[in-house]
KOLPA-966893 format. One record per residue: residue in one letter; x, y, z of N, C-alpha, C in turn. Coordinates in steps of 0.05 Angstrom, whole numbers, plus 5000, padded with zeros to 4 digits. Layout:
% residues N
aXYZXYZXYZ...
***
This chain:
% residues 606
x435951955161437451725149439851665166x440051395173442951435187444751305173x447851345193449451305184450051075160x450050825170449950625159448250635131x446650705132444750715106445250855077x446951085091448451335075451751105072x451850955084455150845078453650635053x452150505065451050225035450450425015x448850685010447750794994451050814971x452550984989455751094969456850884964x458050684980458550374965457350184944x454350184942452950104932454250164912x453250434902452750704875456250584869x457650654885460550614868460650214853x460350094866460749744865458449854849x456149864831454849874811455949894791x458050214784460150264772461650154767x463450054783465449864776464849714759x461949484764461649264756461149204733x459249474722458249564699460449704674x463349764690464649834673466849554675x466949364679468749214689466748964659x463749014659462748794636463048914614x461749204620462849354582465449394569x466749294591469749234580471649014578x469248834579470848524579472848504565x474448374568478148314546475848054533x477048124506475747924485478347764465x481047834475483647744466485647824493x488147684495490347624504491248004504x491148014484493048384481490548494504x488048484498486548764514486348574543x486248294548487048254578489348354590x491748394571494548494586495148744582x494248874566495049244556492449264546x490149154553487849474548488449494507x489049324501488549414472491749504461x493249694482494749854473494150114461x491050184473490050444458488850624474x490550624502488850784522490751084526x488351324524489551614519490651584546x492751814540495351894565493851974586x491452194589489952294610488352104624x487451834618485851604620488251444630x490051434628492251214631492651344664x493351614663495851724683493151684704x490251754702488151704719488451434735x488351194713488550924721490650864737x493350924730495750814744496151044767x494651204773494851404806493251214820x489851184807488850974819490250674832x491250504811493150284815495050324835x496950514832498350654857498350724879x496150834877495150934903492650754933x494250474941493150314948492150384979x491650104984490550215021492250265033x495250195030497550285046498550595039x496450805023496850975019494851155027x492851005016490251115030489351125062x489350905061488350875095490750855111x493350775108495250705119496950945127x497851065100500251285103499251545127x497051565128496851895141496751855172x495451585172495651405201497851455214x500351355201503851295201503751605210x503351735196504452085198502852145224x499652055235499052155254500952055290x500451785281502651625306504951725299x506651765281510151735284510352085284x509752145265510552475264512452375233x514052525243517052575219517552345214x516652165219518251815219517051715193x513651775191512551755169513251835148x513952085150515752205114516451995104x517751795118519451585097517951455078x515051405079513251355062512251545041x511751795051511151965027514351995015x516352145025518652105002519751904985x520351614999520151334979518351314959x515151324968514151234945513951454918x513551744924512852014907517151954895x519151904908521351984891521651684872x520151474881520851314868519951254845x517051444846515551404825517251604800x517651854805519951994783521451814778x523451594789525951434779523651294760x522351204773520350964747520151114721x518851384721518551534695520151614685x523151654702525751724681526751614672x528651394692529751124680527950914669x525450874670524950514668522850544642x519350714643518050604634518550644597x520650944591520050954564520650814555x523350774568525050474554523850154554x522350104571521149954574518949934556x517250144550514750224528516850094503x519050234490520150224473519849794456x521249714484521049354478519349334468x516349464473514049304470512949044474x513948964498513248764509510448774531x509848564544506848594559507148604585x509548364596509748384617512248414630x513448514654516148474660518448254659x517048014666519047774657518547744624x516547824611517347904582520247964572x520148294581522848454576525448224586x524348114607527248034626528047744605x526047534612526147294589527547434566x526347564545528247704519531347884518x530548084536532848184545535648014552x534847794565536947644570537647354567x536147414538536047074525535146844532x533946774556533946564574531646524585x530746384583528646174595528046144622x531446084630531546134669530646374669x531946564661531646914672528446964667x527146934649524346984652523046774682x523846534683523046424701522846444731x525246644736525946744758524647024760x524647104737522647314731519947354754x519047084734516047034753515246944782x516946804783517646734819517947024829x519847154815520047454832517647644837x516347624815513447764802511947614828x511347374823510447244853509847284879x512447274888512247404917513147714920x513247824896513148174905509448244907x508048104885506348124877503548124913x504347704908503347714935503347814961x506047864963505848024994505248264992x504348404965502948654965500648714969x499748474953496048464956495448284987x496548244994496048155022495948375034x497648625039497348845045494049025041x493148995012491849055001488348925025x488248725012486748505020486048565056x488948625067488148805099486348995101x487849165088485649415077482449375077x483049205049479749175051477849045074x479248815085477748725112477048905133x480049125141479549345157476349405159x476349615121474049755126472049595113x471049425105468249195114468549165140x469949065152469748955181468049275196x468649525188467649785203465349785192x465449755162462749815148460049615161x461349355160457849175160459649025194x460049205207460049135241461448845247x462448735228463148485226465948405230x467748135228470448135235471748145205x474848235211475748275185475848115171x477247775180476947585163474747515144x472147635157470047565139470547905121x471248095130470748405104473848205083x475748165089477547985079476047815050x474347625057472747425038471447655019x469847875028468048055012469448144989x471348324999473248384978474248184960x475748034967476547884947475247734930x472147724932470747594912469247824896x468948034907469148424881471448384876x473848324877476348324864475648154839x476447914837476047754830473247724805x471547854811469547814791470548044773x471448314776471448524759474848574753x476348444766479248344753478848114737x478247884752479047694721476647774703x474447844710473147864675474048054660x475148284662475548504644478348564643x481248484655482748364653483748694656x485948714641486849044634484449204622x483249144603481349264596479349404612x478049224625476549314645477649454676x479949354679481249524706482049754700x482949864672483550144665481550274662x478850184654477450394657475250464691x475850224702474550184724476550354752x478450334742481150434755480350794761x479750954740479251144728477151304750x474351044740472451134767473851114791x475450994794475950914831477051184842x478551334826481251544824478251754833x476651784809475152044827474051924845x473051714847472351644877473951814907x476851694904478551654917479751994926x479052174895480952424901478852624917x475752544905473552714931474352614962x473752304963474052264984475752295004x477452324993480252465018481052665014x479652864996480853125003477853275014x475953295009473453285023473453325055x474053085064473553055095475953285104x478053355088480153465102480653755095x478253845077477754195075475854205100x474254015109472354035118474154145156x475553905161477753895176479554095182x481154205167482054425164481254745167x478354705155476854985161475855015197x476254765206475454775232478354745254x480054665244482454645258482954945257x483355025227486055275222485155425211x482255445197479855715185481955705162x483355535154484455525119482755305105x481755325077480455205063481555005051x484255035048486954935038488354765062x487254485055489354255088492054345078x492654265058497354435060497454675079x496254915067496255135081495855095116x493455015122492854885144495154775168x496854515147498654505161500754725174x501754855157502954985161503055275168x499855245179499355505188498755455220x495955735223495755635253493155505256x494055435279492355325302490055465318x487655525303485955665314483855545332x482455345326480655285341480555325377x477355355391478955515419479255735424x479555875412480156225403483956305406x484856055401488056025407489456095371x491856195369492856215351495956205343x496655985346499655865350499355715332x501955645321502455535295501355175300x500555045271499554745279502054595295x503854605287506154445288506354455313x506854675317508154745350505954655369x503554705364501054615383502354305380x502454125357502253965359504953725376x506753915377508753925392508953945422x507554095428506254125462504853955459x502453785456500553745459502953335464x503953285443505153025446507453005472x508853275483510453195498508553205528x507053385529503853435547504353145555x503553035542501852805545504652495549x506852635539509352375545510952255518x509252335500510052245472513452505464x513852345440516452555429515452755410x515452945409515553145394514253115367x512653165352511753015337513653075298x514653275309517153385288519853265294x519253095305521952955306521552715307x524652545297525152295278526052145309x524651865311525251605321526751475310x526851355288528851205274531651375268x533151075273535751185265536651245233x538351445224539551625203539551375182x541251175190541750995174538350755167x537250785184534550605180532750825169x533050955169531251185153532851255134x534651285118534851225092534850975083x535550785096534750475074532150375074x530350525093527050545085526450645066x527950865056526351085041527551025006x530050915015531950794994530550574980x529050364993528350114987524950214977x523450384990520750414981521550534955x524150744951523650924921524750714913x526250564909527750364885526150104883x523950074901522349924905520049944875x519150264886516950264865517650304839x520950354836521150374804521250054788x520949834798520949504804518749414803x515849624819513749444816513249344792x512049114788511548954757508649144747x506249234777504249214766503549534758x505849684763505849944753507149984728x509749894732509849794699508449784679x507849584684504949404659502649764653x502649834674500749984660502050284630x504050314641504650384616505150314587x505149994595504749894568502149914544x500149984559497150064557496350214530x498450434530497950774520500050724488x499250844473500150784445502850804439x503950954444507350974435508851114466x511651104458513351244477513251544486x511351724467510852064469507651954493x506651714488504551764501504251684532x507551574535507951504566509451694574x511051874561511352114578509452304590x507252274565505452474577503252324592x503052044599501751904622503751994646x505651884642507051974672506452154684x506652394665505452714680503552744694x501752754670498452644682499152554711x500352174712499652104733501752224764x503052294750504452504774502552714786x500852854774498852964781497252974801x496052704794494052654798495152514827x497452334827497652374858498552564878x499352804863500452934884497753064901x494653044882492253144896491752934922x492852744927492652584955494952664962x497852564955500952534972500452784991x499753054982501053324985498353285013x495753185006494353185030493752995055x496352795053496752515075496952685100x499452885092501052995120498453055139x497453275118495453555141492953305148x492253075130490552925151492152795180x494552675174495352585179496352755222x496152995216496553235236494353225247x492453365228489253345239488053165253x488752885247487352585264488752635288x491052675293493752735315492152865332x491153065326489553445343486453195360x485553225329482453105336482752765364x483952595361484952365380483952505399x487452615408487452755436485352955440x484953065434481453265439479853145444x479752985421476352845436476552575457x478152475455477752255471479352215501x481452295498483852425526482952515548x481952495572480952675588478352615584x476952385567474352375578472652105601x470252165612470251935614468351755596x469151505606468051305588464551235580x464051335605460951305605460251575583x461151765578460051935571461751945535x463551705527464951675505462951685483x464451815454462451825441461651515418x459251555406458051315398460251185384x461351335370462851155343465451025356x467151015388468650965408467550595402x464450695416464150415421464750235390x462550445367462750195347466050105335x468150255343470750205338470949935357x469749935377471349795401470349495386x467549485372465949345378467149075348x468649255333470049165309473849025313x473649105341476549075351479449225340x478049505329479249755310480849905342x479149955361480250145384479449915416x481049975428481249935460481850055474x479750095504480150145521480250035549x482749935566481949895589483350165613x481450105629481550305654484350265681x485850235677488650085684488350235712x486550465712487450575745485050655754x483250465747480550585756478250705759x479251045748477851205752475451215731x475351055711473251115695474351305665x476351405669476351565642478651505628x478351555595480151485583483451575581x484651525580488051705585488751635570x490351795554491851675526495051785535x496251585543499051755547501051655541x503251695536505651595527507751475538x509851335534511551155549513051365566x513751625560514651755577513751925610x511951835601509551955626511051745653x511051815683511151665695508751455698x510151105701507150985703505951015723x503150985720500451065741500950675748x499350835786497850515793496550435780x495950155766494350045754493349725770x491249695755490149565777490049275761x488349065767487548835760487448715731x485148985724483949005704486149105675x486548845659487248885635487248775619x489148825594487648715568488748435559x488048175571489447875571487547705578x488447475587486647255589486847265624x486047425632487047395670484847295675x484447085693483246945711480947085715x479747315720477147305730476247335711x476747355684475647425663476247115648x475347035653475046705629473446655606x475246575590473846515562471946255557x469646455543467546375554466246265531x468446175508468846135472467746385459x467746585477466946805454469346975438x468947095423471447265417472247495439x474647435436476447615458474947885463x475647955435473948285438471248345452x470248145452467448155467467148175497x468948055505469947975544468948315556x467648315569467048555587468848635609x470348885619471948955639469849075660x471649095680470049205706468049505696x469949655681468549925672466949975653x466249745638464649625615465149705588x468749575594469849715565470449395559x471449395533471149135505473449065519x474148825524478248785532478648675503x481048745493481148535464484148455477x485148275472487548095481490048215469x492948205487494948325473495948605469x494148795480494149045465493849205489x495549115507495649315533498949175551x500349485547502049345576501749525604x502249365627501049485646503949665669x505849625649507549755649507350085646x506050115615505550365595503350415613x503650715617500050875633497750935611x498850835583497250975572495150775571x492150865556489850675567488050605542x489550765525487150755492490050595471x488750445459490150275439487150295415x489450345388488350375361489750315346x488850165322491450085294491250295277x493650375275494650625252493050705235x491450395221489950385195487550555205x486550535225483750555225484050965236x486051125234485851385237483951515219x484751405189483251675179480451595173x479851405180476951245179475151415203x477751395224475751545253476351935255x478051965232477952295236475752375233x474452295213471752515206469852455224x469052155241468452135268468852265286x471852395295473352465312472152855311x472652925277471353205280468453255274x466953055273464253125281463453195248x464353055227463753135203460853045197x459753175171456853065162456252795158x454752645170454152335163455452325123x454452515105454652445082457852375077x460052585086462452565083463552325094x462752335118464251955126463351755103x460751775092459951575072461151555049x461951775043463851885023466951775025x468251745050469551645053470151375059x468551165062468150905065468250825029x467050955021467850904996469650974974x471551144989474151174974476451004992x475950935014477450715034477350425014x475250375002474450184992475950224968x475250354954476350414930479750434920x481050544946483550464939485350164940x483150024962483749774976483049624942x482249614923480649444907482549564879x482749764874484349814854486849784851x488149784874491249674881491249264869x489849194884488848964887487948774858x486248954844485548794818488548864798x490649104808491949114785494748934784x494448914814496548594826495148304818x493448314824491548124807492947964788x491948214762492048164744495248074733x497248194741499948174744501247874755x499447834766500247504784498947374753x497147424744496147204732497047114705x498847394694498847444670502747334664x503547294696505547254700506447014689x504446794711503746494707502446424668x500246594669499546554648500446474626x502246754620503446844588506246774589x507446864618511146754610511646554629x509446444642510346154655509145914623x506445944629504545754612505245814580x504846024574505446114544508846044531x510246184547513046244541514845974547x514245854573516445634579514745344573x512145164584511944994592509944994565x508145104555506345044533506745204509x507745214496507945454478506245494458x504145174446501945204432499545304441x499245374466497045604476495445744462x492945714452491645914437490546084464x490046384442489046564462487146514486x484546354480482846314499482846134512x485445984510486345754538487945964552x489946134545492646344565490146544577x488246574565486246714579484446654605x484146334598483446164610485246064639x487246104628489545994654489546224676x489646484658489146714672487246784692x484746744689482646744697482746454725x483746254718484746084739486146214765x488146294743490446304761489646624782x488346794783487346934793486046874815x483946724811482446534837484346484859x486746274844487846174862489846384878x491046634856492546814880491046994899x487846954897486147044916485546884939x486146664930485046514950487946534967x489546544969492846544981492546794993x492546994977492447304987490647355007x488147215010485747245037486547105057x488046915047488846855074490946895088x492947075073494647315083493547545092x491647575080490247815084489347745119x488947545125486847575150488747485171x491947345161494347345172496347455163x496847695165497647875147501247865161x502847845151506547925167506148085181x504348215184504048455202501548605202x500148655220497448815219497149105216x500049225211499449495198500149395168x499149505156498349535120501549665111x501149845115503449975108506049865111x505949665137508549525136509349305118x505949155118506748955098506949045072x506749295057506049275032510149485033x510949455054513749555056516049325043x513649095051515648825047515648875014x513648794999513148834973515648964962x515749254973517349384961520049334958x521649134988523749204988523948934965x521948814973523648574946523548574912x521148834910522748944889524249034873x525449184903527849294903530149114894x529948904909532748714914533048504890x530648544870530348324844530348484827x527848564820527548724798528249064784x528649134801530149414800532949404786x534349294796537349244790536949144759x535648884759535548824735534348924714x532749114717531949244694534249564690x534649624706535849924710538649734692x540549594696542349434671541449374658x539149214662539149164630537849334609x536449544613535949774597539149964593x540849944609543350154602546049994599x545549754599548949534596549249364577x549249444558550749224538551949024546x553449024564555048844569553448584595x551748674612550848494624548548244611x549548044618548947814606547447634622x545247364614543547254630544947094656x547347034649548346874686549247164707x549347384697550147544718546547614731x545147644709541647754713540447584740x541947284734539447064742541147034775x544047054772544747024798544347314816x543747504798544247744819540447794829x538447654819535847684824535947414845x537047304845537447094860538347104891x539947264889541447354913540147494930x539647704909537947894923536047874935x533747704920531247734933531247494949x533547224949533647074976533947265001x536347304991537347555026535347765034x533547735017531548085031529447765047x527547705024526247445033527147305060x529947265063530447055096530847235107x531747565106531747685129528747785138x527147795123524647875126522547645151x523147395144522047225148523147105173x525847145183527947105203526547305235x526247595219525847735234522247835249x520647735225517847715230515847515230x518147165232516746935236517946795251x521046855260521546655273522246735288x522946925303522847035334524847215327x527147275316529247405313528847725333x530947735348530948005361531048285347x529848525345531248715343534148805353x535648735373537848765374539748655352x538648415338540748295319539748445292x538248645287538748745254541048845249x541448815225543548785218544249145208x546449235225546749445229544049715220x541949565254539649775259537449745234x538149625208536349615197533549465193x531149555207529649385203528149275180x525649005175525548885157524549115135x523349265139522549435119524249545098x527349695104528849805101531049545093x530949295095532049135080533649015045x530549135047530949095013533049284994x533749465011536349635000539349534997x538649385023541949225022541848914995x539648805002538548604981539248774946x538549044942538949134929542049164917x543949194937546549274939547948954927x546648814939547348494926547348374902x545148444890544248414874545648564849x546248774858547749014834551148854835x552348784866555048584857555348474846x553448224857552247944849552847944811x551348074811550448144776553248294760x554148494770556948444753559048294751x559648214784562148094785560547824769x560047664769557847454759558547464718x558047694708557047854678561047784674x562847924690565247964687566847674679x565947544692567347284689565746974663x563747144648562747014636561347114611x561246964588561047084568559147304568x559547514537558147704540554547644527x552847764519550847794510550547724477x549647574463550047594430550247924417x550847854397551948204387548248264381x546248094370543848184364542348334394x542748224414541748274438542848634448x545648554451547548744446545749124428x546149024409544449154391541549284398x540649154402536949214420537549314439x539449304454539449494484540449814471x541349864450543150164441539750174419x539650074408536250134392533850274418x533750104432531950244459532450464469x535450614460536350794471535251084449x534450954434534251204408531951394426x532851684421530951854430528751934412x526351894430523151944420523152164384x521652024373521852154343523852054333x527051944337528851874315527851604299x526351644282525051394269524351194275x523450964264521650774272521450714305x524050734314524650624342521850784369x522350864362519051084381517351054368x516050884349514150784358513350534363x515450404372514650094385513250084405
***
């Protein structure tokens, strides 16, 4: 049986699943399209929202980051894993408590106003979209590997499986569909990387692994340190050591954790589960349940690092192995031969540059386009040229996108055809569950506190259901075509943007208005205002309109933005609250009621 056959067979079997739990759970009212009923157990909840959480910029993206950067990557596992505790300490009980559905819900009520929910949703908006665009990458990535094809078209695939088993089953159906994705997702990446590990470091255990030795070879030196020789070997920095500067690596790490306590669509899922005792003990649960991936990003993340340079470094091309070409052939990996000799060199900017010759990766003259796609163009050595992705400055000779590491590790270590198949479909699976639960969040946004709350208010259920189900289409149709023009073609970066403008809108405003009596709707609406302009134009300044890296604004790049946006937004919003009346005393009142601790009467169980 080959490969391919074993990949349709595990995708199939899972997209059966989905689909089948996505109809037996159709939303048949407004409540079970937006909270699932309100009756979903804590262990079923904390499953769903690790799933929801745990997207392609985690899955396929994060271990990538850790294999290219080294230490640089942490900033992703510590942001998102500390941010997620702020979400469960400060935000969701209190938030459970309102009993409201969606976040511009709380915000609209919370702060009396009409604007404030409105701004709400604009914010919900573009945190929303530039996440699933992120998402939507993902999924093109791996279709584009899976069915040999270009991403734009794996791009279209996905989003019409989004789209059929998001809008029909709404919350209902994504929580329990969510559920399957999670075991999907927790075999599939921890699987390929016992498998990995027993062959790197003879530990059964990838943590241990990491942090042990380095056996393969009959050698026995610690991983780290091999992996440490092996990057300066070759010209790279140390792989235990940090590139970014002190200050840009905390307002990365600052903006992803204060980011995720903001997302709208993680939120929402605690609204799901029956009372405030039953989101504490979802949180747990779903603390859990991610630390069975977070804790195992790194040691893949090491392992793809080892496996690269081993197998492909030092060889030559004619003798490269099969899955080289089908990378090449997807425009996932490149190789040109810059000095001739036929074999591949993977080296780093520190290496002195080698003579290089004619032959590279651009539109040069003897190579003319011939209307085919770039990637196709044949070089002297009869490697793929894809355009852009070579300087002839750099000696090194292999170019790969971050995303596509842990797709090619189990390629890279020679794993069982079944396990790669296994993992195409947990690649898939995180790309789709992220995705339907942003979805749903865009739609419910527009739906219930644009359509419901401000502009129609006679709405019966199965027209806001209706709008929902619209309005979904249309943020798919927007999102694919981000998706296939994405701010950036690593995943991880764009779904960085997401965060920081979380950060810079919604964070602030909920973190006061769950603990301030005193903050009121003109300090809310100008300080979400501020904020998420200034993250938004620096974002857009610096990754659409040419803007230098020399001009960030003290070293911070766009990622790491949304912290200072954050910082704005928290002024913005008092000095703003200070000079203008306070809150009604009834409003007033509901913010010290939300405060009552779990069991002091009626209040726990809203």
């Amino acid at each position: 049986m080959s490969q391919d056959t074993l990949n349709f067979i595990f995708i199939g079997l899972s997209f059966v699943l989905y689909i089948t739990i996505a109809i037996r759970s159709r939303a048949g009212s407004t409540k079970e399209y937006y909270t699932a009923g309100g009756g979903v157990s804590a262990f079923a909840n904390g499953m769903a929202t690790a799933a929801d959480w745990m997207s392609a910029a985690t899955f396929i993206s994060m271990a990538g980051t850790v294999a290219i950067s080294g230490y640089d990557g942490a900033r992703f596992l510590m942001g998102w894993t500390g941010g997620f505790v702020l979400l469960t300490v400060l935000m969701v009980p209190y938030l459970r408590k309102f009993g409201k559905a969606t976040v511009p819900d709380f915000i609209g009520d919370r702060y009396y106003s009409k604007w404030a929910r409105g701004v709400a949703v604009i914010c919900a908006i573009f945190i929303c979209m530039t996440y699933i665009m992120g998402q939507m990458r993902g999924v093109g990535v791996v279709f584009s590997q899976l069915f040999g094809i270009s991403i734009p078209a794996g791009v279209l695939i996905g989003a019409a499986i989004v789209f059929f088993y998001a809008g029909l089953g709404g919350m209902k159906g994504i929580t329990y569909t969510q559920v399957a994705q999670y075991c999907v997702m927790a075999f599939s990446y921890t699987i390929p990387a016992i498998f990995i590990a027993m062959a790197l470091t003879g530990n059964v255990i990838p943590q241990l692994g990491l942090i042990g030795n380095y056996t393969a070879g009959g050698e026995a030196v610690p991983l780290l340190e091999k992996l440490n020789q092996i990057n300066t070997e070759l010209g790279f920095s140390e792989f235990t050591s940090g590139k970014l500067s002190k200050i840009n690596m905390f307002c990365i790490t600052a903006a992803l954790m204060c980011g995720t306590a903001g997302l709208p669509h993680v939120i929402v899922r605690f609204f799901t589960v029956k009372n405030v005792s039953a989101v504490r003990k979802s949180a747990a649960w779903t603390l859990a349940f991610i630390a069975v991936i977070y804790l195992t990003a790194p040691a893949i993340g090491a392992f793809s690092r080892i496996n690269l340079t081993q197998t492909l470094h030092g060889t030559a091309y004619a003798e490269a192995p099969d899955w080289l070409k089908e990378f090449e052939a997807t425009g996932q990996m490149a190789w040109v031969d810059k000095n001739g000799d036929g074999n591949i060199q993977y080296f780093g900017p520190d290496r002195s540059p080698v003579k290089t010759s004619s032959v590279f990766l651009g539109k040069a003259p003897e190579y003319p386009d011939y209307d085919t796609p770039e990637r196709q163009r044949i070089g002297a050595s009869g490697e793929r040229l894809l355009a852009n992705k070579a300087d002839d400055s750099n000696p090194n000779e292999l170019w790969f996108g971050n995303d596509i590491m842990v797709m090619a590790n189990p390629h890279m270590a020679g794993l069982p055809m079944w396990v790669i198949a296994l993992l195409m479909a947990g690649c898939i699976a995180a790309a789709l569950s992220t995705a339907a639960g942003l979805l749903l969040v865009l739609s419910t946004s527009i739906s219930h506190d644009l359509m419901k709350k401000i502009v129609k208010p006679d709405l019966t259920d199965k027209e806001e259901v209706g709008y929902a189900r619209f309005t979904s289409f249309a943020a798919l149709v927007v999102a694919a075509y981000f998706g296939i023009n994405p701010p950036s073609a690593f995943i991880a970066k764009t779904v960085a943007f997401a965060f920081g403008l979380a950060a810079s809108s919604f964070f602030p405003t909920l973190l006061i208005g769950i603990f301030s009596k005193r903050m009121n709707k003109e300090g809310a609406i100008a300080g979400m205002l501020c904020g998420i302009t200034f993250t938004i134009g620096y974002i857009v300044y610096f990754q659409f309109l040419g803007g230098k890296k020399e001009n960030y604004l003290f070293g911070i790049t766009p990622e790491g933005i949304g912290f200072v946006g954050m910082l704005i937004n928290f002024a913005v919003a008092f000095a703003v609250s200070k000079f203008t009346p306070a809150p009604p005393q009834e409003v007033q009142e509901m913010v010290a009621t939300i405060h009552i601790p779990s069991g002091a009467g009626e209040a726990s169980n809203h």
